[in-house]
C-alpha positions in Angstrom: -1.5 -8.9 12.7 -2.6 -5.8 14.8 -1.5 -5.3 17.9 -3.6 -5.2 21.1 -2.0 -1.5 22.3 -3.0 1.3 20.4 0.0 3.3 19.5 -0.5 7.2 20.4 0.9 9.6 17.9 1.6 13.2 18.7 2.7 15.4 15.9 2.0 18.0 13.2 0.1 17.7 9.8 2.8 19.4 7.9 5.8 17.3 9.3 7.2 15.0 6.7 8.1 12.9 10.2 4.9 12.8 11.0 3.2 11.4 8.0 6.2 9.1 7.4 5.5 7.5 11.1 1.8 7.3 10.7 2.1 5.5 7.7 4.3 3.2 8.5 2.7 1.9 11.6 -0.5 1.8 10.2 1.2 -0.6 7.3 2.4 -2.6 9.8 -1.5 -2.9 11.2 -1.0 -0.9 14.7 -4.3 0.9 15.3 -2.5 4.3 15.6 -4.4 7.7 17.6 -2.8 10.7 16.3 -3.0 13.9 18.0 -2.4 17.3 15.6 -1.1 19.3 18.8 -1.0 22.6 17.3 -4.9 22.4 16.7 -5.4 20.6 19.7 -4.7 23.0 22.9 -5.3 19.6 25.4 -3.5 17.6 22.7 -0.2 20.2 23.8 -0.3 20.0 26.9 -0.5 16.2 27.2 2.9 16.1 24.5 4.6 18.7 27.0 4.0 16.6 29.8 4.9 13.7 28.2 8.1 15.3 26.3 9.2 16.9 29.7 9.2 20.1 27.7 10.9 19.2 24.6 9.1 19.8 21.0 10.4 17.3 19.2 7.7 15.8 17.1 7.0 12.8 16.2 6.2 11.8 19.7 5.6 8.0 20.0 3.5 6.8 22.2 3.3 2.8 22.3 2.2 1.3 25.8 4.7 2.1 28.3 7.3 3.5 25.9 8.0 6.9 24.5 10.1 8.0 22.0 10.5 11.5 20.1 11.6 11.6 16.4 11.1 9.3 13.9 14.1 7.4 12.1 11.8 4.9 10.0 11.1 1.4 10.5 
């Protein structure tokens, strides 16, 4: 069952976090938005802000909570 939130996803196409997080929350049904941030400049700046500074990616964006890293399920 899909959730009503879309979950935000900030990463990078060649992070092995990255993919691992976007596929499992898309298994799960969440209707995911992912943002590449190194080839979107807007993208960035909205993770920095966000992040307070730090560049840990994954960054997990679901409603009101945010997380960086991704552990797995």
């Amino acid at each position: 069952m899909a959730s009503e939130t879309t979950l935000e996803i900030f990463g990078k196409d060649d992070c092995p976090y990255t993919r691992a997080a976007l596929r499992d929350y898309r298994a799960r049904g969440r209707e995911v938005t992912y943002h590449d941030v190194l080839r979107d400049p807007a993208a960035m700046r909205r993770f920095l802000e966000l992040s307070l500074g730090e560049r840990t990616v994954p960054l997990i964006v679901d409603g009101g909570r945010i997380s960086a890293g991704y552990g797995g399920g």
